[in-house]
N, C-alpha and C positions, 0 to 999 in steps of 0.2 A: 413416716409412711414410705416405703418400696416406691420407688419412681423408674420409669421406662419410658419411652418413643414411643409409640405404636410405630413408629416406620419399623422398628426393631423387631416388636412381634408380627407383621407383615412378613419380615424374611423369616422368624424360627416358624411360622405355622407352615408357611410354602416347605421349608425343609420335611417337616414331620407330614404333612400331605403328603408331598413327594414320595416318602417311603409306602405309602398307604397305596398307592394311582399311580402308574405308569402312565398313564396317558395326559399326567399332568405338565405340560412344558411352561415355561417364562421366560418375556421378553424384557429385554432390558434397552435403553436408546443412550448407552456410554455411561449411565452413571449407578450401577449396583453397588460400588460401594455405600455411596449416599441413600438409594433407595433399599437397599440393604437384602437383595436378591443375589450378589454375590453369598450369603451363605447356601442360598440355591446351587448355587454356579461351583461351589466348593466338593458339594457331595454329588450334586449331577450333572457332570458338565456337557454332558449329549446333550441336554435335554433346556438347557439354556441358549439362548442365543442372543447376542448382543448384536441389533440393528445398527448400531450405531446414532449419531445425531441427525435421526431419521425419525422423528416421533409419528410422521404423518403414515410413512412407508413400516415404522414396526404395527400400526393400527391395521393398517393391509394385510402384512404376515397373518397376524393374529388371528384375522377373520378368515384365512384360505385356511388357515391350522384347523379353524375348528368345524369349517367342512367335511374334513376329513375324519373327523371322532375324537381328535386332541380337546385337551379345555385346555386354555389359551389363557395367560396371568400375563398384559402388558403392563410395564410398570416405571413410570417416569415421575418428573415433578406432575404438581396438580395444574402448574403454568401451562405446560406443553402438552397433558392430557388431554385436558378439557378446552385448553385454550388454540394452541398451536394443531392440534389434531383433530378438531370439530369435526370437519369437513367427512373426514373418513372416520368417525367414531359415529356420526349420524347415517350416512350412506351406506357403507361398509360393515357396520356390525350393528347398527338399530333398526337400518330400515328393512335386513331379512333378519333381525333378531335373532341372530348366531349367538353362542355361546362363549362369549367372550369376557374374561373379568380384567377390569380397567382399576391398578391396584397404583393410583394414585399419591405421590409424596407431597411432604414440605407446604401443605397445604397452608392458608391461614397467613396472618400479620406474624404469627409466632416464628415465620420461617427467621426473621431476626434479621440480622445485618446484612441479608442478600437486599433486602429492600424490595423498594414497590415492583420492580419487574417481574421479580419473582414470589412476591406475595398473593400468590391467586387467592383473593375474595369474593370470586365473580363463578365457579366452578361448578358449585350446587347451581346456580340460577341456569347455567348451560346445559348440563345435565338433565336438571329435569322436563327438560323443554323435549326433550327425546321420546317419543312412546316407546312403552316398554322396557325404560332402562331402569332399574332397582337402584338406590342410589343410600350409602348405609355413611353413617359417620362415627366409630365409633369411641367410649370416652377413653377407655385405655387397655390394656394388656389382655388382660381374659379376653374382655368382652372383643377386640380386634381381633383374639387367634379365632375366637366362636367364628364372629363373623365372614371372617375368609374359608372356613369350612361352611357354612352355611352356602358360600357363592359358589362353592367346586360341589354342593349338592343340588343345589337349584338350577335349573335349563334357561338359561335367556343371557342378556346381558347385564353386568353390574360394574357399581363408578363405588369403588372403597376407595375411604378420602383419609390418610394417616400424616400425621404430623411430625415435625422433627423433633420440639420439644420433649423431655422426659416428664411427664405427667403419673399424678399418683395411681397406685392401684385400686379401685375403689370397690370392686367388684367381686373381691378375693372371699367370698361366704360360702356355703354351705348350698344356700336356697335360692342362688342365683341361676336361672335362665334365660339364655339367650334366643329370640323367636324373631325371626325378620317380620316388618311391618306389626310389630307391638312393641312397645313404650313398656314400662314398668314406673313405679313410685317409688323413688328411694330412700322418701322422706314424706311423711305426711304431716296434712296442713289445710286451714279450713279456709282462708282469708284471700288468699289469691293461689293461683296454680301458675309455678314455675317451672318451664320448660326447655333444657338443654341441652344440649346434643355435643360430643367430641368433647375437649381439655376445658370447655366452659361447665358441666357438670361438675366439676369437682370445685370448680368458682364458685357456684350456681348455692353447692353445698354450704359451704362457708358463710356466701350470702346469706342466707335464711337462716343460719345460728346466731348474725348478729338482728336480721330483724326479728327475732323472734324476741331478745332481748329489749325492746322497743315494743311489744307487744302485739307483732305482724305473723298470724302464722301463716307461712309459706308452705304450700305442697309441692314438691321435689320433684319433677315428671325427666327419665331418662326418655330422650327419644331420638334412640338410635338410626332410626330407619326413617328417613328425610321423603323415602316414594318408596314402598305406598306406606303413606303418613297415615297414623294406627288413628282416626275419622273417629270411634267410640271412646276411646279413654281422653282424648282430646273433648270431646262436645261432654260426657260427665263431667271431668272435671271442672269445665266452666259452670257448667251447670251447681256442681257442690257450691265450688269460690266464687264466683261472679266476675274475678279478674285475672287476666290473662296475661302470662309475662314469658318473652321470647327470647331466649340468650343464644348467640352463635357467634363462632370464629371468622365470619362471614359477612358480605354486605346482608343489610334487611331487606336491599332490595332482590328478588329470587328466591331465595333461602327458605329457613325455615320457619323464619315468621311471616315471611309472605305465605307460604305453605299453612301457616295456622290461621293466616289472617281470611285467607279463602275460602278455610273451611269454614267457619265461625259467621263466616257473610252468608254464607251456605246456608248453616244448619243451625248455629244457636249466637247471633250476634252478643258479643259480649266485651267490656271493655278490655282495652289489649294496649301494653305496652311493646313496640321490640328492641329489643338490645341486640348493636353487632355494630360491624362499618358503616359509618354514616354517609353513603356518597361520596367519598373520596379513595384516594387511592394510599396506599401508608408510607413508610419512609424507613430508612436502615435504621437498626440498634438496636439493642440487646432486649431479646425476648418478652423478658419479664417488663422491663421498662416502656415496651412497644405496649402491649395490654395495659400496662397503669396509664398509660397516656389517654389512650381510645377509652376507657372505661370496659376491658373487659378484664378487670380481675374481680377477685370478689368484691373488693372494698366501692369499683366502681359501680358495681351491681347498686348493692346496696345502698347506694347515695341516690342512684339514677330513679331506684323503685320507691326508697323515701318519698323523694321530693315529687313524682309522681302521686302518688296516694294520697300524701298532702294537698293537693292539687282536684280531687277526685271531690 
């Protein structure tokens, strides 16, 4: 199967934007090659501006750009987006909810050998604590370039959260739509509903082929869009399966099984597992090795949901 970065299609979609919208600019804080807005910077170079290792001060740019009628694409690690830049990504562009897209890298444990400094697992939970920030995670190529056009057509502020790993394309059909604040099922399944967002969908996949072999069927839920979390295909599906299971590249604390956990306390309490970081922070080495560790690949999936159910 075809494998890509989404940091990858972050840069080719800004490019093919770019020709579409003049009034589209990106910000970069010294690392485009990495966050891969130098292909921006290639074909437009007015129209790029590299703040330098100023994450706080390109959040600022961004938001006086988009006063002016520019839509503003700032784009750093997810460490110094959400982390390093709070202060003015909540002041500065949430609290007049300027039109600003906060185009996020290297997200996730999968950043690999940079290690925990730069492993932001804690990004969705900062994020969404913002009114009115849209906040999309998507699992790979297609559905990333959709998403970044979705943000340069939407009015407000949004946190796309893209990873460095090359992950599969899974998306690549015919009858695939991309809609912000709705999920889709990419696999259906009566026994429990499983729910995945980013380079865990394609684990997530895997997983339920082998519980399904065990005689577990899993229903498959893509849930791209982390705020505002798609409330009705969440509370059905619990409703169909009875059990609720949360996969992310992220701690569970914030995220998106807190995000399902809330709703479900809400509106149709139901048992819930989540999967993701467990309260700590990660450590260097190699990608894939990084996830078999934590339990986020498939196989860990499916051990953690076993022995779960077992349990039930």
């Amino acid at each position: 199967m075809r494998k890509i970065a989404t940091r990858d299609s972050y840069g080719n979609a800004l490019v093919a934007l770019g020709r579409e919208h003049e009034n589209l600019v990106v910000l970069d804080a010294d690392l485009a090659a990495a966050t891969k807005t130098g292909m921006f910077k290639k074909v437009f170079p007015d129209r790029h501006i590299d703040c330098g290792i100023a994450e706080s001060n390109m959040m600022g740019i961004a938001a006086g750009l988009a006063t002016t009628g520019k839509v503003p694409f700032a784009s750093t690690f997810a460490m110094f987006a959400a982390g390093r830049a709070f202060e003015q990504v909540r002041n500065s562009i949430g609290y007049p909810h300027l039109n600003v897209k906060i185009g996020a890298t290297h997200a996730g444990i999968s950043v690999g050998e940079d290690g925990a400094s730069h492993q932001c697992n804690e990004d969705i939970a900062l994020m969404r604590t913002i009114p009115g920030m849209t906040i999309v995670v998507p699992a790979d190529d297609i559905e990333a370039r959709e998403a970044v056009r979705a943000a340069y057509e939407t009015d407000g502020p949004f946190y796309l959260r893209f990873g460095r790993l090359a992950v599969p394309v899974i998306n690549d059909r015919p009858d695939y739509h991309f809609e912000l604040g709705k999920g889709s099922v990419v696999r259906e399944g009566t026994d429990l509903a499983l729910i995945a967002c980013g380079l865990e969908l394609g684990e997530a996949l895997q997983a339920a082929a082998r519980l399904e072999e065990d005689g577990i069927s899993a229903r498959v839920i893509n849930m791209h869009t982390i705020k505002p979390l798609d409330r009705d295909l969440l509370i059905r599906s619990a409703a169909d399966c009875g059990r609720v299971v949360t996969v992310e590249e992220h701690s569970i604390i914030g995220g998106l099984g807190s995000a399902v956990a809330e709703t479900l306390a809400e509106e149709y309490p139901a048992k819930l597992l989540r999967i993701g970081i467990r309260d700590r922070f990660g450590e260097s080495g190699p990608a894939a090795e990084l996830l078999h560790k934590y339990q986020l690949d498939a196989e860990g999936i499916y051990r953690q949901i076993r022995a779960w159910v077992s349990e039930l």
